[in-house]
NUMILO-919684 format. One record per residue (C-alpha): z, x, y; chain; residue number from 1. Coordinates in steps of 0.02 Angstrom, whole numbers, plus 50000, padded with zeros to 5 digits. Layout:
N
<pt><w>Z</w><u>X</u><v>Y</v><chain>A</chain><n>NUM</n></pt>
...
This chain:
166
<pt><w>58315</w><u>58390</u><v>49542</v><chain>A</chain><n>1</n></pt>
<pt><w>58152</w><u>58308</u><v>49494</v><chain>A</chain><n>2</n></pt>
<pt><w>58183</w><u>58136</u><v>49425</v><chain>A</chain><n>3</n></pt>
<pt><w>58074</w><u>58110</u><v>49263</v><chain>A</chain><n>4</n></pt>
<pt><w>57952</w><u>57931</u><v>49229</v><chain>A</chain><n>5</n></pt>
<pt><w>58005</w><u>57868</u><v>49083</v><chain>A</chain><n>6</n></pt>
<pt><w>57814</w><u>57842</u><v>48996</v><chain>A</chain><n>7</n></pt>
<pt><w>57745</w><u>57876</u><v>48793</v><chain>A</chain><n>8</n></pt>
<pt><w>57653</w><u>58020</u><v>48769</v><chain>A</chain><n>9</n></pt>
<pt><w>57470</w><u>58014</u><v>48723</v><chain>A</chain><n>10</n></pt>
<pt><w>57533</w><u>58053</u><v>48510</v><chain>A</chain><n>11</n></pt>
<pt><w>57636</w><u>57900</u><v>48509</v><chain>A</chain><n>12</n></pt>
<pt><w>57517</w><u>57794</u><v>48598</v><chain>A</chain><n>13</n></pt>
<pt><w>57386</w><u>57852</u><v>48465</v><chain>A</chain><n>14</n></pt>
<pt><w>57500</w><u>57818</u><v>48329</v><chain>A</chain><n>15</n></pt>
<pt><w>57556</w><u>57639</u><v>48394</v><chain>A</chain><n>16</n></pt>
<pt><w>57338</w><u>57615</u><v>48414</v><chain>A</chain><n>17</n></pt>
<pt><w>57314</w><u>57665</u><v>48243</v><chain>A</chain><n>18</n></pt>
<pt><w>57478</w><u>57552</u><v>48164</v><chain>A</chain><n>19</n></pt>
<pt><w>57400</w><u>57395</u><v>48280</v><chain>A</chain><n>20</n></pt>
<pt><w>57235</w><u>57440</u><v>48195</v><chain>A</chain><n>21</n></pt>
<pt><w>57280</w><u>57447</u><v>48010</v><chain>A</chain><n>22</n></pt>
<pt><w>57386</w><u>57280</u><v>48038</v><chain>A</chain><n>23</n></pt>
<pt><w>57242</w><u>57211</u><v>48097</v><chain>A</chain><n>24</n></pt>
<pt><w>57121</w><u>57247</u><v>47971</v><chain>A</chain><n>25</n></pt>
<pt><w>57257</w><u>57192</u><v>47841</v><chain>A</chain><n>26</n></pt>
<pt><w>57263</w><u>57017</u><v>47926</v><chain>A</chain><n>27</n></pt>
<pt><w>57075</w><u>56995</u><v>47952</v><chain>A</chain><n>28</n></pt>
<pt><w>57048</w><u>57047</u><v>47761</v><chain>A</chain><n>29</n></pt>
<pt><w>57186</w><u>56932</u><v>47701</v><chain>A</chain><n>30</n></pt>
<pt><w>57107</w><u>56790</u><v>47829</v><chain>A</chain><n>31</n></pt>
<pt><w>56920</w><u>56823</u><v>47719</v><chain>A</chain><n>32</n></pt>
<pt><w>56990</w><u>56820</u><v>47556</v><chain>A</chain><n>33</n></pt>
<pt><w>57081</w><u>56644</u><v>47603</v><chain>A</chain><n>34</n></pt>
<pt><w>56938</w><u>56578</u><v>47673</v><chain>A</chain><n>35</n></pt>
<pt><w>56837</w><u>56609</u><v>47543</v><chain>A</chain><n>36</n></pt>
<pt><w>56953</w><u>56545</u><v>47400</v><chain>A</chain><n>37</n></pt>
<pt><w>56971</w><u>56371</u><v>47549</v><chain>A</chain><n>38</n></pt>
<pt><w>56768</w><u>56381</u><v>47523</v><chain>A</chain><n>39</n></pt>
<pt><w>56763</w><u>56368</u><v>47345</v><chain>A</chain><n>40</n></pt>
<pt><w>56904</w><u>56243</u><v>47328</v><chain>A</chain><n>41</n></pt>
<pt><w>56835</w><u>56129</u><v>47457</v><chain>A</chain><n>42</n></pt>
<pt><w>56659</w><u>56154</u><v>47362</v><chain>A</chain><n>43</n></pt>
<pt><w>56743</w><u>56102</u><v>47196</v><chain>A</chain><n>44</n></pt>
<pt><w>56847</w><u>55960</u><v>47275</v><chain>A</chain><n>45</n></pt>
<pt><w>56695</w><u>55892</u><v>47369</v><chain>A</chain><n>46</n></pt>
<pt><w>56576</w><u>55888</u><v>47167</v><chain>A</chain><n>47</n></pt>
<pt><w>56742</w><u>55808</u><v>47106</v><chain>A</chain><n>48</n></pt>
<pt><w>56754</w><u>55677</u><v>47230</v><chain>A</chain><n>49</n></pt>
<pt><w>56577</w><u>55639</u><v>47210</v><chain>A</chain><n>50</n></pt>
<pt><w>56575</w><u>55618</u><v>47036</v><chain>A</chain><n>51</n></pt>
<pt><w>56732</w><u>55508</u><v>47040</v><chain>A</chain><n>52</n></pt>
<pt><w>56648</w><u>55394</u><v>47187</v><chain>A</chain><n>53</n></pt>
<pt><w>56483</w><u>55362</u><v>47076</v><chain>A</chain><n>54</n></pt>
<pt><w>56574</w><u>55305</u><v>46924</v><chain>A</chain><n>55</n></pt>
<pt><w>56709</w><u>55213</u><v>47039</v><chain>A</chain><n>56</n></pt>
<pt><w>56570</w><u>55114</u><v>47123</v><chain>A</chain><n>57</n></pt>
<pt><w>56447</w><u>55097</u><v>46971</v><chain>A</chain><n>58</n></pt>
<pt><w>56586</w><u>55031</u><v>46858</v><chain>A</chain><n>59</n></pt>
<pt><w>56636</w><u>54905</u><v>46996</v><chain>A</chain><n>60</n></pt>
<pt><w>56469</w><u>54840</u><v>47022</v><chain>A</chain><n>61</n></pt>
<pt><w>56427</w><u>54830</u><v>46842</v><chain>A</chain><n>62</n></pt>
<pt><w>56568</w><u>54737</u><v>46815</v><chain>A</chain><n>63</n></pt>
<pt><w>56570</w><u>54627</u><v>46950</v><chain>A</chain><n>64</n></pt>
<pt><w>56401</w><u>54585</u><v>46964</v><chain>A</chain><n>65</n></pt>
<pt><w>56329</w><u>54423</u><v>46871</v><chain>A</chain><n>66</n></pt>
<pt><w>56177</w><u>54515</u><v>46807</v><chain>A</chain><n>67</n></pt>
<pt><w>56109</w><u>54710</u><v>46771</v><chain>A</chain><n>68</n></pt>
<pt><w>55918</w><u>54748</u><v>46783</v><chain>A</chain><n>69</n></pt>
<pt><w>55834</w><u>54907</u><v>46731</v><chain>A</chain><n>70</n></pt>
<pt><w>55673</w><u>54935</u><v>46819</v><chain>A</chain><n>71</n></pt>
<pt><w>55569</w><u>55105</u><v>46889</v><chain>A</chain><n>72</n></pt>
<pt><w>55713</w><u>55221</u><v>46862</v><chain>A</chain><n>73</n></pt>
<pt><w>55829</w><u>55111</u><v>46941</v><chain>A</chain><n>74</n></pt>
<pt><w>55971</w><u>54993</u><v>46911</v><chain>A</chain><n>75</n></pt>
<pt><w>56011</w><u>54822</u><v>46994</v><chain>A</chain><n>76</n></pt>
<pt><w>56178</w><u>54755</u><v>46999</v><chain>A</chain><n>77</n></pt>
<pt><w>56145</w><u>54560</u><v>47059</v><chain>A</chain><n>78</n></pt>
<pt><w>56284</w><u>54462</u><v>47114</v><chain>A</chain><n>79</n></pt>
<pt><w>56182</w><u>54325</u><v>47171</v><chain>A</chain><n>80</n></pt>
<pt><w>56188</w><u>54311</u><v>47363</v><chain>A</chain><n>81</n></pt>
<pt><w>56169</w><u>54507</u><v>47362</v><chain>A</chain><n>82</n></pt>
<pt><w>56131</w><u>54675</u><v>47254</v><chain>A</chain><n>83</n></pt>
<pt><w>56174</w><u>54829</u><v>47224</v><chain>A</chain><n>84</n></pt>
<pt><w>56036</w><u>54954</u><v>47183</v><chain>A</chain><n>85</n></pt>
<pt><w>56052</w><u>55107</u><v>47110</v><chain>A</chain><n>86</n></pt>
<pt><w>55899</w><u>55232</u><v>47133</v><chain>A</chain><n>87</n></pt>
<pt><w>55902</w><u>55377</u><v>47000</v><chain>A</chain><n>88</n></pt>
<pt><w>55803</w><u>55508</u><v>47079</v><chain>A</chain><n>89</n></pt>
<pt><w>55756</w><u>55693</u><v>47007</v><chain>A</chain><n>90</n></pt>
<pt><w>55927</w><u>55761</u><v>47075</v><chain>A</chain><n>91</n></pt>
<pt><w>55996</w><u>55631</u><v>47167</v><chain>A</chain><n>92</n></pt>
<pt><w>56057</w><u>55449</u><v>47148</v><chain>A</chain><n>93</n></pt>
<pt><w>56056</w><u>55332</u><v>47289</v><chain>A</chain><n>94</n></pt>
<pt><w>56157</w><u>55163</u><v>47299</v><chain>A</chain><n>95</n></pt>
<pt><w>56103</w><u>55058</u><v>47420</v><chain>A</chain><n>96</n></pt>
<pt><w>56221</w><u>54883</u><v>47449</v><chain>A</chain><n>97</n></pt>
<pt><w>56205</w><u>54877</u><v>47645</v><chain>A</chain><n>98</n></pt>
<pt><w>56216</w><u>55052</u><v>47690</v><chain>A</chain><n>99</n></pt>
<pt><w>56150</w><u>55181</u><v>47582</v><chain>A</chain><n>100</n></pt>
<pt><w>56272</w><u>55314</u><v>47490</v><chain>A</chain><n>101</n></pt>
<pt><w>56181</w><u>55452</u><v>47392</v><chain>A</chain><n>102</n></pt>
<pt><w>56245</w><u>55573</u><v>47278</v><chain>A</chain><n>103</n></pt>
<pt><w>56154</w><u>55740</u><v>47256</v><chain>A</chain><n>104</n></pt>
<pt><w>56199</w><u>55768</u><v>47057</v><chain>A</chain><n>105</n></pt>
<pt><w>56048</w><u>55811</u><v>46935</v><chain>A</chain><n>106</n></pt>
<pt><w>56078</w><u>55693</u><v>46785</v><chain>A</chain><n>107</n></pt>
<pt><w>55994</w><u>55660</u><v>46615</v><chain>A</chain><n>108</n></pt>
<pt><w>55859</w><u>55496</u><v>46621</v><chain>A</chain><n>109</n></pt>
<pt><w>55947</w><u>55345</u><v>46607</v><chain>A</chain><n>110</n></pt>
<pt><w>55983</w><u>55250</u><v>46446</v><chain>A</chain><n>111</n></pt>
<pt><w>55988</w><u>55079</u><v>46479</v><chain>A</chain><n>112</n></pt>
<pt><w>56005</w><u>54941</u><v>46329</v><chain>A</chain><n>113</n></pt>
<pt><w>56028</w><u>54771</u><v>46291</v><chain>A</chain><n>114</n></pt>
<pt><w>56107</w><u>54709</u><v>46131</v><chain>A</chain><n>115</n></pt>
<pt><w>56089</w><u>54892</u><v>46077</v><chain>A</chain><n>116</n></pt>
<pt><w>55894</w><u>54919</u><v>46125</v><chain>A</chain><n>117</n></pt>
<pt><w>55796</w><u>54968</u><v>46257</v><chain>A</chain><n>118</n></pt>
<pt><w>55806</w><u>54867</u><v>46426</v><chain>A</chain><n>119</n></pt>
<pt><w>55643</w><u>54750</u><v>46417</v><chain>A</chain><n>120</n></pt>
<pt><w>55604</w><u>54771</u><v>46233</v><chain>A</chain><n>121</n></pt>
<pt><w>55741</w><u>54633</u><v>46157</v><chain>A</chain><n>122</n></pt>
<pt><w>55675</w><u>54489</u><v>46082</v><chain>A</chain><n>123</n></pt>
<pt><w>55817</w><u>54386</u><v>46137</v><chain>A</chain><n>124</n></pt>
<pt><w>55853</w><u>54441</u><v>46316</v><chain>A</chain><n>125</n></pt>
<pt><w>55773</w><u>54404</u><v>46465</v><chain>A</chain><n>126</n></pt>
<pt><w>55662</w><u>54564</u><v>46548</v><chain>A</chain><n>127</n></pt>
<pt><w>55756</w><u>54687</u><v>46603</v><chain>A</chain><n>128</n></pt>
<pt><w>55934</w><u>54650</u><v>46594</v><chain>A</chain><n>129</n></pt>
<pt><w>56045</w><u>54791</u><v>46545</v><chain>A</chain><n>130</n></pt>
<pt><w>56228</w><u>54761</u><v>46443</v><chain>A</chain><n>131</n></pt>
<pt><w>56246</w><u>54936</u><v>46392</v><chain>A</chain><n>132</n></pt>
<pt><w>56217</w><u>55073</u><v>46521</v><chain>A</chain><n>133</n></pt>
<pt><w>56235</w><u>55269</u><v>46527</v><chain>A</chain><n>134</n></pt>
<pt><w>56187</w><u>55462</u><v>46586</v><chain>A</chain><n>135</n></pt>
<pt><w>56276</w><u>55619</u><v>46609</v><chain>A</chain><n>136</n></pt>
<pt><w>56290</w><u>55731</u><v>46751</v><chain>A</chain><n>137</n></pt>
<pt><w>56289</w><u>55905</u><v>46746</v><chain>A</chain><n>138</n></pt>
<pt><w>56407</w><u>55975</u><v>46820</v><chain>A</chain><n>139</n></pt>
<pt><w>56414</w><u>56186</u><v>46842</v><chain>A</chain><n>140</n></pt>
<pt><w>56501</w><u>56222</u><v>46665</v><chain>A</chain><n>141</n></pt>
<pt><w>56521</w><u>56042</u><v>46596</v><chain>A</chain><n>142</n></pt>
<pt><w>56428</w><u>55894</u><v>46565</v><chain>A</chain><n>143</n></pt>
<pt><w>56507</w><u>55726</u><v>46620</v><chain>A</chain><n>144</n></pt>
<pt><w>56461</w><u>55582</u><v>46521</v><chain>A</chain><n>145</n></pt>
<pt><w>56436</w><u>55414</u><v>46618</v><chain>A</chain><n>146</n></pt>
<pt><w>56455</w><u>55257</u><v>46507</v><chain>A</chain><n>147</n></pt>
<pt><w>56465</w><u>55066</u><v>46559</v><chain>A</chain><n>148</n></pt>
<pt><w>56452</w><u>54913</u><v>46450</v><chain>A</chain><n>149</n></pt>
<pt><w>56439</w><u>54727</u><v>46517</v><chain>A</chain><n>150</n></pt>
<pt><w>56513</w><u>54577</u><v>46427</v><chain>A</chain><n>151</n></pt>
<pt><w>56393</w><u>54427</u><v>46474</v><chain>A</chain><n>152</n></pt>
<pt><w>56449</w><u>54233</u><v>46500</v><chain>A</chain><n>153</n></pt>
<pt><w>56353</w><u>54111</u><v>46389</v><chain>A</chain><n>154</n></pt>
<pt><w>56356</w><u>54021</u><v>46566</v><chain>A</chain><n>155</n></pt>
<pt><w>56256</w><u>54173</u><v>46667</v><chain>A</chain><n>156</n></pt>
<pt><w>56156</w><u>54218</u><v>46504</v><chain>A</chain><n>157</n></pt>
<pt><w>56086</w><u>54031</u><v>46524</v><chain>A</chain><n>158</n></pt>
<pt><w>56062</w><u>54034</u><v>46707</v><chain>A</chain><n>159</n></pt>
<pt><w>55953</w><u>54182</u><v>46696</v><chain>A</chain><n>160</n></pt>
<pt><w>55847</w><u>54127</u><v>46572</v><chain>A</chain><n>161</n></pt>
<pt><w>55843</w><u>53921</u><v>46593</v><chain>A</chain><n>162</n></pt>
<pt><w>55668</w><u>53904</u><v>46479</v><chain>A</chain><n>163</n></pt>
<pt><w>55773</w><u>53945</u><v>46337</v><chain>A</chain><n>164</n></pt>
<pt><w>55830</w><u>53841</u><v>46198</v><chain>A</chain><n>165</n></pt>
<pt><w>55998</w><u>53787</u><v>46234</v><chain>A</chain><n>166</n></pt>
Protein backbone atom coordinates (compact mmCIF):
# COMPACT_ATOMS: atom_id res chain seq x y z
CA UNK A 1 0.00 0.00 0.00
CA UNK A 2 0.96 3.59 -0.67
CA UNK A 3 1.89 5.33 2.54
CA UNK A 4 0.19 8.88 2.64
CA UNK A 5 2.37 12.54 3.72
CA UNK A 6 0.70 13.86 6.29
CA UNK A 7 0.50 17.80 4.79
CA UNK A 8 -2.72 20.72 4.89
CA UNK A 9 -4.46 21.12 1.94
CA UNK A 10 -4.33 24.33 -0.02
CA UNK A 11 -8.30 25.39 1.81
CA UNK A 12 -6.89 25.16 5.20
CA UNK A 13 -3.73 26.84 4.43
CA UNK A 14 -5.91 29.70 2.92
CA UNK A 15 -8.06 29.79 5.84
CA UNK A 16 -5.10 29.75 8.51
CA UNK A 17 -3.59 32.93 5.85
CA UNK A 18 -6.71 34.69 6.10
CA UNK A 19 -7.23 34.11 10.32
CA UNK A 20 -3.20 35.30 10.57
CA UNK A 21 -4.35 38.26 8.44
CA UNK A 22 -7.45 39.55 10.26
CA UNK A 23 -5.43 39.07 13.67
CA UNK A 24 -3.08 41.13 12.30
CA UNK A 25 -4.92 43.96 11.17
CA UNK A 26 -6.79 43.83 14.60
CA UNK A 27 -3.40 44.29 16.42
CA UNK A 28 -1.93 46.94 14.09
CA UNK A 29 -5.38 48.96 14.41
CA UNK A 30 -5.46 48.54 18.17
CA UNK A 31 -1.43 49.51 18.14
CA UNK A 32 -2.74 53.15 16.06
CA UNK A 33 -5.48 53.91 18.18
CA UNK A 34 -2.99 53.55 21.39
CA UNK A 35 -0.49 55.44 19.91
CA UNK A 36 -2.45 58.07 19.12
CA UNK A 37 -4.32 58.44 22.52
CA UNK A 38 0.00 58.02 24.00
CA UNK A 39 0.34 61.20 21.43
CA UNK A 40 -2.21 63.29 22.82
CA UNK A 41 -1.52 62.47 26.45
CA UNK A 42 2.13 63.03 26.16
CA UNK A 43 1.12 66.43 24.23
CA UNK A 44 -1.14 67.42 27.20
CA UNK A 45 1.38 66.22 29.89
CA UNK A 46 4.29 68.01 28.15
CA UNK A 47 1.76 71.95 28.12
CA UNK A 48 1.10 70.86 31.79
CA UNK A 49 4.54 70.43 32.81
CA UNK A 50 5.46 73.57 31.17
CA UNK A 51 3.06 75.64 32.67
CA UNK A 52 3.81 74.22 36.16
CA UNK A 53 7.81 74.81 35.54
CA UNK A 54 7.21 78.69 34.64
CA UNK A 55 5.19 79.48 37.67
CA UNK A 56 7.50 77.03 39.83
CA UNK A 57 10.58 78.99 38.75
CA UNK A 58 9.00 82.57 38.47
CA UNK A 59 7.49 82.31 41.98
CA UNK A 60 10.92 81.14 43.32
CA UNK A 61 12.81 83.85 41.84
CA UNK A 62 10.37 86.49 42.73
CA UNK A 63 10.51 85.49 45.99
CA UNK A 64 13.91 84.93 46.54
CA UNK A 65 15.35 87.60 44.79
CA UNK A 66 16.23 91.02 46.71
CA UNK A 67 14.76 93.16 43.97
CA UNK A 68 12.11 92.92 40.73
CA UNK A 69 12.63 95.25 37.66
CA UNK A 70 10.25 95.71 34.80
CA UNK A 71 11.92 96.89 31.70
CA UNK A 72 11.35 96.24 27.56
CA UNK A 73 8.90 93.45 28.08
CA UNK A 74 10.97 91.82 30.49
CA UNK A 75 11.35 91.06 34.12
CA UNK A 76 14.54 91.01 36.34
CA UNK A 77 14.73 89.07 39.37
CA UNK A 78 18.18 90.53 41.13
CA UNK A 79 19.64 88.72 43.86
CA UNK A 80 22.62 90.75 43.97
CA UNK A 81 25.68 88.72 42.86
CA UNK A 82 23.35 87.36 39.98
CA UNK A 83 19.81 87.68 38.01
CA UNK A 84 17.28 86.10 36.72
CA UNK A 85 15.71 87.50 33.55
CA UNK A 86 12.66 86.78 32.22
CA UNK A 87 12.12 87.71 28.39
CA UNK A 88 8.30 87.90 27.43
CA UNK A 89 8.33 87.39 23.84
CA UNK A 90 5.15 87.30 21.26
CA UNK A 91 4.65 83.51 22.08
CA UNK A 92 7.34 82.59 24.05
CA UNK A 93 9.03 83.43 27.41
CA UNK A 94 12.61 82.90 27.97
CA UNK A 95 14.41 82.72 31.47
CA UNK A 96 17.77 83.10 31.31
CA UNK A 97 19.86 82.53 34.97
CA UNK A 98 22.97 80.69 33.45
CA UNK A 99 21.47 78.59 30.91
CA UNK A 100 18.54 79.65 29.11
CA UNK A 101 14.98 77.74 29.56
CA UNK A 102 12.19 78.97 27.23
CA UNK A 103 8.70 78.23 27.26
CA UNK A 104 6.71 78.41 24.00
CA UNK A 105 3.14 79.66 25.63
CA UNK A 106 1.38 82.82 23.99
CA UNK A 107 0.42 84.99 27.02
CA UNK A 108 -1.41 88.33 27.60
CA UNK A 109 1.25 91.61 28.01
CA UNK A 110 2.51 91.73 31.28
CA UNK A 111 1.07 93.73 34.19
CA UNK A 112 3.65 94.75 36.30
CA UNK A 113 2.98 97.26 39.45
CA UNK A 114 4.37 98.75 42.31
CA UNK A 115 2.37 99.84 45.32
CA UNK A 116 -0.61 99.16 43.02
CA UNK A 117 0.60 101.26 39.78
CA UNK A 118 2.44 100.88 36.90
CA UNK A 119 6.21 99.74 37.17
CA UNK A 120 8.18 103.20 36.69
CA UNK A 121 5.29 105.58 37.22
CA UNK A 122 5.23 105.55 41.39
CA UNK A 123 6.14 108.52 43.02
CA UNK A 124 7.64 106.71 45.85
CA UNK A 125 9.54 103.81 44.29
CA UNK A 126 12.61 103.69 42.68
CA UNK A 127 12.39 103.08 38.49
CA UNK A 128 11.32 100.08 37.66
CA UNK A 129 10.88 97.88 40.54
CA UNK A 130 7.95 95.60 40.44
CA UNK A 131 5.99 94.27 43.94
CA UNK A 132 2.98 93.10 42.20
CA UNK A 133 3.40 90.99 39.04
CA UNK A 134 1.01 89.02 36.61
CA UNK A 135 -0.25 87.47 32.96
CA UNK A 136 -2.18 84.61 31.85
CA UNK A 137 -1.45 81.93 29.52
CA UNK A 138 -3.67 80.55 27.20
CA UNK A 139 -3.89 77.43 27.25
CA UNK A 140 -6.17 75.33 24.36
CA UNK A 141 -9.66 75.67 26.27
CA UNK A 142 -8.61 77.62 29.43
CA UNK A 143 -6.87 80.55 30.45
CA UNK A 144 -4.31 80.21 33.34
CA UNK A 145 -3.86 83.16 35.38
CA UNK A 146 -0.22 83.89 36.62
CA UNK A 147 -0.07 86.11 39.77
CA UNK A 148 3.01 87.01 42.09
CA UNK A 149 3.28 89.66 44.76
CA UNK A 150 6.63 90.67 46.59
CA UNK A 151 6.79 91.80 50.21
CA UNK A 152 9.84 94.31 50.34
CA UNK A 153 12.38 94.84 53.49
CA UNK A 154 12.58 98.46 54.68
CA UNK A 155 16.37 97.27 54.65
CA UNK A 156 16.48 96.37 50.59
CA UNK A 157 13.86 99.21 49.85
CA UNK A 158 16.75 101.59 51.33
CA UNK A 159 19.59 99.94 49.66
CA UNK A 160 18.07 100.42 46.33
CA UNK A 161 17.31 103.76 46.58
CA UNK A 162 20.17 105.33 49.14
CA UNK A 163 19.37 109.25 47.92
CA UNK A 164 16.27 108.90 49.75
CA UNK A 165 15.19 110.43 52.89
CA UNK A 166 15.68 108.03 55.53
Amino acid sequence: MKQRAAAFTLVEMAIALLISALVIGMTYSAYTIVLHAYSIYKTKNDRLFMLTRLDELLKKDFDRSQHVFFADNAVICDYGAEQAVYHFRDSMVVRVKGIADSFKLSHTPVIALFEKQEAGFASNAPSNLVDDLSFSVKSEKDTVVYHYHKTYSSFNLINQNPHADH
